[in-house]
C-alpha positions as a Markdown table, in Angstrom:
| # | Residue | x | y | z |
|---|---|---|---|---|
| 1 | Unk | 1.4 | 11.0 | -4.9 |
| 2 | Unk | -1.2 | 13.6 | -5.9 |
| 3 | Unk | -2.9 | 15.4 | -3.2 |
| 4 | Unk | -6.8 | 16.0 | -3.6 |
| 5 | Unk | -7.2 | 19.5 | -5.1 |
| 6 | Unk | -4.0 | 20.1 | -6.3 |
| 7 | Unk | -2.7 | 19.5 | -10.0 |
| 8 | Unk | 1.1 | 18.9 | -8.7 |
| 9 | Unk | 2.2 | 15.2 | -8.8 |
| 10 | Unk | 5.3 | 13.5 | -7.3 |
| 11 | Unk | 6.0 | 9.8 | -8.0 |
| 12 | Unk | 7.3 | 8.1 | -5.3 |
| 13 | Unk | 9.8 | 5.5 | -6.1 |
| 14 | Unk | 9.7 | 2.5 | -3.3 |
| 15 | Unk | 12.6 | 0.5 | -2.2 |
| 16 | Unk | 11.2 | -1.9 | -0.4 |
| 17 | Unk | 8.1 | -2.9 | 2.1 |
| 18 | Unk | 7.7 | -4.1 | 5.6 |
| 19 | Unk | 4.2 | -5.7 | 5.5 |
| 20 | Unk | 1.8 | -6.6 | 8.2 |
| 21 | Unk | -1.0 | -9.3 | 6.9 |
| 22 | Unk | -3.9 | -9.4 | 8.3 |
| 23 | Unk | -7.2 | -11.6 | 7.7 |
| 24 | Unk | -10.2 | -9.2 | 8.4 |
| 25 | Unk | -13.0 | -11.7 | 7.6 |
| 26 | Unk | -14.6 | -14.4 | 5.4 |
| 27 | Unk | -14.0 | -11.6 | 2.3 |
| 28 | Unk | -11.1 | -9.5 | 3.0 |
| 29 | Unk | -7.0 | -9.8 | 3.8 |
| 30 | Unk | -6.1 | -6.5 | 5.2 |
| 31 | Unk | -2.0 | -5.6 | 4.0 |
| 32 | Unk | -0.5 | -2.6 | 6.2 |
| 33 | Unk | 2.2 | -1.9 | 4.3 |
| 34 | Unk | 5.2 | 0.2 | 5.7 |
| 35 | Unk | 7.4 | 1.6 | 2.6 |
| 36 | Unk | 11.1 | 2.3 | 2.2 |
| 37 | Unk | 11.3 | 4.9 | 0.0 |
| 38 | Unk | 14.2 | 5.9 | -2.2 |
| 39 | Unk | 16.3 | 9.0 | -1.4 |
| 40 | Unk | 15.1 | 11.2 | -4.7 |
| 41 | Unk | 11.6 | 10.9 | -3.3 |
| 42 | Unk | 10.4 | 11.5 | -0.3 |
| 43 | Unk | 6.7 | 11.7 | 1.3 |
| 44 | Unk | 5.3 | 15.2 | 1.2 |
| 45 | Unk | 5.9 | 17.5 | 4.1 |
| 46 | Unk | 2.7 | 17.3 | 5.6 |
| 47 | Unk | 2.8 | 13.5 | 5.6 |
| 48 | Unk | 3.8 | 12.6 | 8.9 |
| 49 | Unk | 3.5 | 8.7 | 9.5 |
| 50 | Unk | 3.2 | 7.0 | 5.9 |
| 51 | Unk | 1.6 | 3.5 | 5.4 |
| 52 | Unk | 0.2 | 1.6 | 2.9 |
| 53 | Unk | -3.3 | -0.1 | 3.5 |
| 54 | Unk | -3.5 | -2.6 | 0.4 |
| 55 | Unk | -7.5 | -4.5 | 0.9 |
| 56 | Unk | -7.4 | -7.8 | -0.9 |
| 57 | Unk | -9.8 | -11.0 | -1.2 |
| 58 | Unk | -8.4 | -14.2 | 0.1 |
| 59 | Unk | -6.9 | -14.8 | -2.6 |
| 60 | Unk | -5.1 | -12.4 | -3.3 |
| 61 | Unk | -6.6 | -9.6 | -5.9 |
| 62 | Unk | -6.3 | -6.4 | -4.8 |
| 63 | Unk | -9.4 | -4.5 | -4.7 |
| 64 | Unk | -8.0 | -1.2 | -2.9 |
| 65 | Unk | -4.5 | 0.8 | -2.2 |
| 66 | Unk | -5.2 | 4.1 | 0.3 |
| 67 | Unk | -2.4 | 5.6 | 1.4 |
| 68 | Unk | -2.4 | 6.6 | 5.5 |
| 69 | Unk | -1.3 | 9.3 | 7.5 |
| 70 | Unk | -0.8 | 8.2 | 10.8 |
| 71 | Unk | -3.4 | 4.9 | 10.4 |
| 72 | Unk | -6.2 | 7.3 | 8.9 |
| 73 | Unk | -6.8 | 7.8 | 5.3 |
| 74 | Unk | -5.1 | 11.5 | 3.7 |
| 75 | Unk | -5.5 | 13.6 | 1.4 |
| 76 | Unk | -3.5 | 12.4 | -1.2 |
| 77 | Unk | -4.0 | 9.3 | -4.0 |
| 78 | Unk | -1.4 | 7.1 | -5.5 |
| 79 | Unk | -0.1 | 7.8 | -9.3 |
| 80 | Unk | -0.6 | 4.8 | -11.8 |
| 81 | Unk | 3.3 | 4.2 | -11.5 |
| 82 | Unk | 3.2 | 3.9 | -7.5 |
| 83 | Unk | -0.3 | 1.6 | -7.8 |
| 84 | Unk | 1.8 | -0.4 | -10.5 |
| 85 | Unk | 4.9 | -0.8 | -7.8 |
| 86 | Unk | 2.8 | -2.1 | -5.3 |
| 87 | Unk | 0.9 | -4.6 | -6.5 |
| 88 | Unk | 3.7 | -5.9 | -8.0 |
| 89 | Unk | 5.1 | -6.5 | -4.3 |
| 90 | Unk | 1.6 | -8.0 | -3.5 |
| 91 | Unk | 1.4 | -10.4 | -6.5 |
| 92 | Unk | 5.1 | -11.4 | -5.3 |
| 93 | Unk | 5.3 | -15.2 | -4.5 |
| 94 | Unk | 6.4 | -14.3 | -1.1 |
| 95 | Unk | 3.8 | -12.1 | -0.3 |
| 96 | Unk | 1.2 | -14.3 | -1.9 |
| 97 | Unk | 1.9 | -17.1 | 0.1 |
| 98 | Unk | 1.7 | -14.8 | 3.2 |
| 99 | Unk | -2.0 | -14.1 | 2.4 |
| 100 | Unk | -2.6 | -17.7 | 1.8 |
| 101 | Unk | -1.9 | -18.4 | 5.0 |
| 102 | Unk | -3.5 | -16.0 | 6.9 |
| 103 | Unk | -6.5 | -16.6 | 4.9 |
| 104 | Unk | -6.5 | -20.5 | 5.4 |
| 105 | Unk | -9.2 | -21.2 | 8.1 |
């Protein structure tokens, strides 16, 4: 993650992802996503509640990632490698078919 101001960066590696998928309107599929990171890389200090909000049309292209600190946006942005890891998840079958569905009317 890279925090706003700051020219330090730490990669977060994520294990896995517990996701909530939610259809927001006639545009946008809104994907909280709650990460299990690995051991070597943890959220920063000041990070107190990390999630994931991952906006995407209904069918399925991401348009944005923001990371969230306790529901609200932060100060930090994600590194290429940890946009890279998540949209992977996202363009997963599994999860694909998730927004399908929600966004089915």
């Amino acid at each position: 993650m890279i925090k706003y101001g700051l020219d330090r960066i730490t990669e977060l590696k994520f294990r896995s992802f517990m996701p909530h998928v939610e259809r927001r309107d006639e545009q946008w599929i809104d994907i909280v996503l709650q990460p299990e990171l690995a051991e070597a890389t943890p959220v920063p200090d000041d990070v107190i509640d990390f999630t994931i909000l991952v906006i995407c049309t209904h069918d399925g292209t991401i348009v944005q990632m923001v990371p969230q600190d306790e529901d609200c946006d932060c100060e930090y942005g994600f590194t290429v490698g940890e946009k890279e890891q998540i949209a992977a998840y996202v363009a997963s079958d599994v999860m694909q078919r998730e927004i399908a569905k929600v966004a089915a009317p």
